[in-house]
N, C-alpha and C positions, 0 to 999 in steps of 0.2 A: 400453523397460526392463522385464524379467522380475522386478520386487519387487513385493512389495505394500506398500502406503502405510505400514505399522508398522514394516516390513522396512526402509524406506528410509529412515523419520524415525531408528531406529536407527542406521543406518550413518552418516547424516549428524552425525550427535552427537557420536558418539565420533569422527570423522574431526575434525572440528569442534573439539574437544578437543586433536587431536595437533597442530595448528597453530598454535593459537592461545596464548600464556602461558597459564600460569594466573590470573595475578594480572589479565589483562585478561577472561577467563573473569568472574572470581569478581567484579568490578565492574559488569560487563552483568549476572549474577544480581543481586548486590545495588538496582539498576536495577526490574528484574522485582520482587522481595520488594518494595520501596516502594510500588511500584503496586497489588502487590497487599495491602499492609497500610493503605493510603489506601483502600483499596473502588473502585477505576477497576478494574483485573483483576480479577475473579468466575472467569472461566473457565482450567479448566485447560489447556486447548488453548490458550488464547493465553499463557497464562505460559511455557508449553514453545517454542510458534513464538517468541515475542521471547526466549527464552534461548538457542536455534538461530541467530537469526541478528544475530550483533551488532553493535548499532550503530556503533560506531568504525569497521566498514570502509567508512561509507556519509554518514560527515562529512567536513568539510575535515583536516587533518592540526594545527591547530592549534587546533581546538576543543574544548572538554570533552564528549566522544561522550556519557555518562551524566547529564547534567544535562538536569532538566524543564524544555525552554524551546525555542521554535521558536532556529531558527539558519539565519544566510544563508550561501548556498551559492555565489554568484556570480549574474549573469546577474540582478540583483533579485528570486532567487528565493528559496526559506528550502524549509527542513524542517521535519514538524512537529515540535514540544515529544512526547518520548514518550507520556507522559498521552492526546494527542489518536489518537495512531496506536494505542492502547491502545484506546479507546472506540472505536472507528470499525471494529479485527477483533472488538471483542465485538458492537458493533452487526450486522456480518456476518458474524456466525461458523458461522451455519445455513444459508448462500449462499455457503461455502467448503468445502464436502465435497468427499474425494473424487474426481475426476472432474468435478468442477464448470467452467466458465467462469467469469473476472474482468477487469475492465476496471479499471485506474488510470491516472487523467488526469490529469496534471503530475507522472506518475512521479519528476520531479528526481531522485534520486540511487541509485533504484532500491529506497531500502530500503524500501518497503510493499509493492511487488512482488512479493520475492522474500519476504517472509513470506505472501502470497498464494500463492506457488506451493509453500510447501511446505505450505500447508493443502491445497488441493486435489492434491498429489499429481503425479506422473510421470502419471497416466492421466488428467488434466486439463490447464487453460490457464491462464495467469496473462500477461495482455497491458497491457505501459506503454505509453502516450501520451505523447510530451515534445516542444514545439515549437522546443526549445532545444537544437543538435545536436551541441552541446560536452556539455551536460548529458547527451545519450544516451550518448556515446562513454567517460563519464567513469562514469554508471551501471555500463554493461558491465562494466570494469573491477571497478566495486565485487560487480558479481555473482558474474562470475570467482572471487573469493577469499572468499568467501563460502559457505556451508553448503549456498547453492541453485544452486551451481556445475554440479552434474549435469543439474538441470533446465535451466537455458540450453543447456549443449551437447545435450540430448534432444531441446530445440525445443519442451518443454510451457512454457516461460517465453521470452517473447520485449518484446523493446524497441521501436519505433519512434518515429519522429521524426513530429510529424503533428501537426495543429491537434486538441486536445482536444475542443472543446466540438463536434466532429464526430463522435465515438467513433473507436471503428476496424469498420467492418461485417462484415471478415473473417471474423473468429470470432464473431460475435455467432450467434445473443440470447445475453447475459452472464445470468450467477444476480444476479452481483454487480458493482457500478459504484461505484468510489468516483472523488473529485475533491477536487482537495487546492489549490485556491485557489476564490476565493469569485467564483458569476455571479452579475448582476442578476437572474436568472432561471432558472430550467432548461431546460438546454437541450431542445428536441425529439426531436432525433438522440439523444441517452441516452436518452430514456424508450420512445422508437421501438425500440433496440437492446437494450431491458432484458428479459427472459423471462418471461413469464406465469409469476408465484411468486414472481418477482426482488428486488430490494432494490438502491435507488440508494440511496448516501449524500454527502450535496453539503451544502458550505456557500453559501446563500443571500443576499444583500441588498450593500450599498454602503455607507455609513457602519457602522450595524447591521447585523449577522450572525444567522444562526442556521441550527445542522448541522442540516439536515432530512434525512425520513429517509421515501422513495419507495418505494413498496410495490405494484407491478404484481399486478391479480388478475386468477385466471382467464379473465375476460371481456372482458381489454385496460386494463379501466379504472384507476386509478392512485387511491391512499391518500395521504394524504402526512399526515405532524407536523413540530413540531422539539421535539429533543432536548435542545437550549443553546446557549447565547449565546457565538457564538466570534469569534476576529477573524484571517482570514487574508486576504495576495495575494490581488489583486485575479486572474479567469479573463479573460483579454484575447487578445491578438493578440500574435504574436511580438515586430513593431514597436513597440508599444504598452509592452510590459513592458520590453522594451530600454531605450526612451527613461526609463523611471521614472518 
């Protein structure tokens, strides 16, 4: 694709616009205003990517798409509460430029994804992880008609079905890794696949939680904080989540 990254957020907007009502527009904004009137949105770049790409095409059909609150998706899996996919592109919002690499790990329905690939752009990668292959196939869909449409069929955004807490090696080193259910631990394969400068963001622990926030340096070695006390899905095994 011959755009450049302002060229393309452009065209996807107003495309974005001629499809979609207004009144479902002007509710995914109102969405965006909250977050950013609560102090969770700071950046402008992520108020624009979450008003690009709306959430309603990437819930169940009977859900309230706009309301802060994780929601299951099927497959005992959920989405997050906006709020959280809010913190998690500011937390990475300097490890989504441009031409960047990204990793999401329990992609579920696609929609952190594709607000990934349209931070980093046609001239980067935006790569989901989902061990759930209903969930893949249903993503797709959701990307399809979605504002990050071009980038799926371009191939800078891509889906696969695959055990998460393996990454995907493909395309790695990533800038950016996020992971959208909670491990015991971190895995090695992420921090192994992560790019000297990179930035994982994982939520950590079993009963207790907390999104920590991995910070690869120059020299291999690895930072680590947490940022807050969250509670999501357990990061398991295909089998394992199935059963519940």
């Amino acid at each position: 694709m011959d755009l450049d990254v302002t060229s393309y957020f452009n065209i996807v907007y107003v495309s974005q616009q001629r499809l979609w009502t207004g009144s479902r527009i002007n509710k995914n904004k109102k969405m965006v205003e909250h977050l950013q009137s609560s102090g969770v949105i700071r950046s402008k770049k992520v108020a624009e990517v979450m008003e690009t790409i709306d959430r309603a095409l990437f819930v169940p059909e009977d859900a309230s798409p706009y309301m802060d609150s994780p929601m299951q998706i099927g497959y005992n899996a959920t989405i997050s509460a906006p709020h959280m996919h809010a913190t998690c592109l500011e937390l990475l919002e300097n490890h989504l430029k441009p031409g960047m690499h990204s990793l999401d790990v329990g992609s579920g329905t696609g929609y952190l994804t594709a607000c990934f690939a349209i931070m980093v752009g046609p001239e980067g990668r935006a790569v989901g992880v989902e061990h759930i292959p209903e969930l893949v196939e249903s993503s797709l869909q959701n990307v399809q008609k979605s504002a990050a449409a071009p980038l799926l069929k371009a191939g800078s955004l891509v889906l696969h079905t695959g055990d998460g807490r393996l990454g995907w090696p493909e395309h790695s080193p990533y800038d950016a890794i996020h992971v959208g259910a909670a491990a015991p631990e971190i895995p090695q394969a992420l921090i192994d696949q992560l790019k000297p400068g990179g930035r994982l963001v994982i939520p950590v622990g079993n009963i207790f939680q907390d999104l920590q926030v991995v910070d690869k340096n120059p020299d291999g070695s690895v930072s680590i904080r947490s940022e807050t006390s969250v509670r999501y899905v357990p990061l398991t095994s295909r089998e394992a989540q199935l059963r519940g």
